[in-house]
C-alpha positions, 0 to 999 in steps of 0.5 A, spaced: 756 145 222 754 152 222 751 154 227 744 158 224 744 166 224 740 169 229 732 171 228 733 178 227 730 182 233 723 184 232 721 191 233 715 192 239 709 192 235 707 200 239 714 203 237 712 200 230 706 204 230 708 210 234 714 210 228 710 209 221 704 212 223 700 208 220 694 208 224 693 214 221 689 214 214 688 221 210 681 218 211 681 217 219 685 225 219 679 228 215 674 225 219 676 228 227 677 234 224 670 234 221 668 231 227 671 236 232 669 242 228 662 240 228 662 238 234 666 246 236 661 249 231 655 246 236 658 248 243 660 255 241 652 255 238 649 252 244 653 257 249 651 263 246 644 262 245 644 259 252 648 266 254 644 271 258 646 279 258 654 277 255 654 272 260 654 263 260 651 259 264 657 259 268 656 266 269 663 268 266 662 273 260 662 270 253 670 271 250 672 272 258 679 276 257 675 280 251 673 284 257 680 287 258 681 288 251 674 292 250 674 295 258 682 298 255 678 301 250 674 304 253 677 307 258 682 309 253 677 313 249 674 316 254 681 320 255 684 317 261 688 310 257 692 311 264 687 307 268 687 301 264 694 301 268 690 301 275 687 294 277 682 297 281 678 302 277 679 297 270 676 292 276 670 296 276 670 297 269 669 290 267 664 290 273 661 296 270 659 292 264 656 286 266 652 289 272 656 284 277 663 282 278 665 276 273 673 276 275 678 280 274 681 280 266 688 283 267 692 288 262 699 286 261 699 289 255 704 295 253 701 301 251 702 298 244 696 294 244 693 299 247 694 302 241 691 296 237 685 295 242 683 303 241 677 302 237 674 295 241 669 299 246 665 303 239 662 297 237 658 294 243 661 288 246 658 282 244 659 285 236 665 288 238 667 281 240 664 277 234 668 283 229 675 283 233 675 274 232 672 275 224 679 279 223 684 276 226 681 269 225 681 271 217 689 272 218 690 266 221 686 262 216 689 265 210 696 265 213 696 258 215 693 255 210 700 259 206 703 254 209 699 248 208 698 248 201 692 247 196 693 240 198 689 239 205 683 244 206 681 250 211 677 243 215 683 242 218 686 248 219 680 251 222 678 245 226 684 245 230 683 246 237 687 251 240 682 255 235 676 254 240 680 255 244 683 262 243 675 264 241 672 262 247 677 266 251 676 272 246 684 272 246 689 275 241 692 268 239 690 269 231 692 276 231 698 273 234 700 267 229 698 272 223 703 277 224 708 271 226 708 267 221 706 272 215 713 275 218 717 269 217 712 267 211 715 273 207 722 274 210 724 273 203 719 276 198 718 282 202 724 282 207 721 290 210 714 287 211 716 282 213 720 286 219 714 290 220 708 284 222 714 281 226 716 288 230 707 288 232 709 282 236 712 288 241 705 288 244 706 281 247 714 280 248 714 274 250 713 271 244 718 274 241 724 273 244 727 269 240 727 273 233 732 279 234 738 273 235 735 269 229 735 275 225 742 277 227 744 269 225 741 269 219 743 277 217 736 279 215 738 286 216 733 289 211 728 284 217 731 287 222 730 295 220 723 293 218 721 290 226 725 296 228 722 301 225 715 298 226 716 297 234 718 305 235 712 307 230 708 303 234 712 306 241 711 313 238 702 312 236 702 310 244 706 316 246 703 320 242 695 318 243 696 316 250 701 320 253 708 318 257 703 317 264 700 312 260 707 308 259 709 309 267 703 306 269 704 300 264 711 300 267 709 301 275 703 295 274 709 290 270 712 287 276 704 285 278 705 280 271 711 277 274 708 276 281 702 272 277 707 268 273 711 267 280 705 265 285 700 261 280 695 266 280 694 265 272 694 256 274 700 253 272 696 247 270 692 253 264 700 255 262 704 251 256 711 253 259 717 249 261 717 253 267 709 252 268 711 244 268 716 244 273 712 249 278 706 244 277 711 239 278 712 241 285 720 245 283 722 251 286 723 258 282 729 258 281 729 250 279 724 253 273 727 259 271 733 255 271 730 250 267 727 256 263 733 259 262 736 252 259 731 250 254 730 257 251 738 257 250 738 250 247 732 252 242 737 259 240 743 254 240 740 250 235 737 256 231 744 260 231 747 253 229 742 251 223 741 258 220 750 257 220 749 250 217 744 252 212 741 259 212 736 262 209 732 255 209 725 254 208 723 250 215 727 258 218 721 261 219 716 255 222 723 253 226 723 260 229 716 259 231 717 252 234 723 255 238 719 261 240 713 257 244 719 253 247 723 259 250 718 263 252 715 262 260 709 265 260 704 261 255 698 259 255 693 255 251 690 260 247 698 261 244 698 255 242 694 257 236 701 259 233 704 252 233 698 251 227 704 254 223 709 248 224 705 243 224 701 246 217 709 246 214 710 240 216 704 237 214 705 240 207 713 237 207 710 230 209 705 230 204 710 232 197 715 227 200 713 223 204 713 222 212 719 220 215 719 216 223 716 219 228 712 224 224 705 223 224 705 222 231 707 227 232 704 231 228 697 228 231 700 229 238 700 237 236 694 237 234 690 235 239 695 237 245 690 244 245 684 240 247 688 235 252 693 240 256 689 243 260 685 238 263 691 233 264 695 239 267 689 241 272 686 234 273 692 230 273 698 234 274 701 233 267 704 238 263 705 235 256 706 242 253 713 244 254 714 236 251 709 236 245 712 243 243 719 240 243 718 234 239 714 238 234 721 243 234 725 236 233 721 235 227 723 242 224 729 241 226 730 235 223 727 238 216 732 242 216 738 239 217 736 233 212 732 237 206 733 233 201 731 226 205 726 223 201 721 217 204 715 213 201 710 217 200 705 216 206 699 220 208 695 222 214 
């Protein structure tokens, strides 16, 4: 007699839906992103008609760390760019414009932003607000939308929450993923240019500190002199306006960006770093920076290893800025607005070939991981942004590994 073969193992039914992705439909996507950019639409509005005096409800200013930027300005224009440097009297800056203390909005920047943030204080501060988040929101949206395709709309990319986000902080996050990923986006087209967006990150270097190793691996000489030129160019403007003072105060102040890192003055719970995670999770320093140290390490390796491998490869630049949100330590949510970049690519990747295991909850984990990592990690102690971010670096990877695997065509 022969024995009957066994039933094959049946997969979980939650695995199967978390690895298909089938649960989410072109229609059920179109229909958050809808949803939550109306509901944005109408948050922002109610909280700027409800505002007195630049100031919300919660007597915080509209776009609370515009204040620093605007305050920068204004110190700078009025000759003395060196006391944006000196807490105190940038502390009295921003009192000075709400007629109150509202908190303090630091300065970390180097002078280079400085540079950047130069012509804020001539337009009044809620105007100078509106103009600066018009701009850099336009690069963002066009630069993302260069990596999404004509096949999903502006809906999605602007619905994205780490949009709201960025907004009502009144933070550099678009300026940020502009130059990011209009760099990565013409590396090959217009290989000086492109050197020239990357080297503009220097204004906020923990962003970058990844891209001189992946242009090395890669050999992007031309990138590489393009970053370079544009960082001294950039060096020499603030020299030149501001003055060497300025650059010693920067230096002199440094330390004190650190001590907010090490002692929780900014709020690991606000932060999306590995090392945010293990100090919210109870680790000492050197645990986090160790755990920092190794994920920024992995993240370089598997660039170096990829760019040997296949170099040059399309997924090269949304790859660069996965790995870049990985390794860095300071992060908060505000730059989660530059995993738009892979998150679009992948999407566009998904929906010319198909999407592969995994794919779509992932993505959609990414997407909403703006909205949810903060209130889980202030009210639960959870710090999902460091794995959210790794999963959506593993996509990237994996597209570039395997570029030619094709899928049944699915969609979101």
């Amino acid at each position: 007699m022969i024995a009957p073969s066994p039933e094959p193992r049946r997969e979980p039914l939650v695995l199967r839906a978390l690895r298909e992705g089938d649960w989410l439909t072109s229609e059920r996507a179109r229909l958050f992103c809808r949803t939550w950019l109306a509901v944005s639409v109408v948050v922002v509005a109610a909280w700027v008609l409800l505002a007195r005096n630049g100031l919300d409800v919660l007597g915080k200013p509209i776009g609370t760390d515009f204040t620093s930027f605007w305050t920068a300005s204004q110190l700078a224009l009025s000759g003395h760019p060196a006391q944006v440097y000196d807490v105190a009297i940038h502390h009295q800056a921003q009192t000075r414009l709400f007629g109150r203390d509202t908190g303090y909005a630091a300065f970390f920047y180097p002078p280079i932003f400085l540079w950047i943030c130069l012509p804020l204080a001539s337009l009044p501060y809620l105007a100078s607000l509106a103009a600066w988040l018009a701009a850099t929101g336009a690069a963002y949206a066009r630069v993302t939308r260069a990596f999404l395709g004509e096949a999903a709309g502006w809906v999605a990319i602007l619905a994205f929450p780490a949009v709201l986000i960025n907004a009502g902080h009144g933070q550099n996050g678009f300026l940020s993923a502009a130059l990011f990923g209009g760099g990565v986006l013409l590396m090959n087209r217009r290989p000086m240019l492109a050197g020239a967006l990357l080297g503009c990150l220097a204004y906020k270097p923990q962003l970058g500190l990844l891209i001189p190793i992946a242009l090395l691996a890669a050999g992007r000489w031309r990138v590489i002199a393009g970053a370079a030129g544009a960082v001294l160019a950039l060096a020499g403007l603030s020299v030149w306006a501001f003055g060497l003072a300025t650059w010693r105060a920067f230096l002199a102040v440094s330390p004190l960006a650190r001590a907010a890192l090490e002692q929780d003055l900014v709020g690991y719970g606000k932060m999306q770093s590995v090392f945010a995670a293990i100090r919210l999770l109870h680790g000492g320093l050197a645990l986090a920076y160790g755990a920092q140290a190794l994920a920024a390490l992995a993240a370089c390796a598997a660039l170096v290893f990829l760019q040997r491998k296949a170099p040059r490869a399309e997924a090269e630049g949304p790859a660069l800025v996965a790995a870049s949100l990985l390794a860095s330590p300071f992060l908060l949510d505000y730059d989660l607005i530059l995993l738009a970049i892979p998150l679009a690519w992948l999407t566009a990747q998904g929906l010319r070939t198909g999407f592969r295991s995994y794919e779509k909850t992932i993505l959609a984990a990414g997407f909403i991981l703006p909205a949810i990592s903060r209130p889980l990690a202030m009210g639960a102690g959870v710090p999902l942004g460091p794995l959210v971010i790794a999963a959506v670096f593993w996509l990237v990877l994996r597209r570039w590994a395997q570029p030619g695997q094709v899928e049944a065509p699915t969609h979101p």
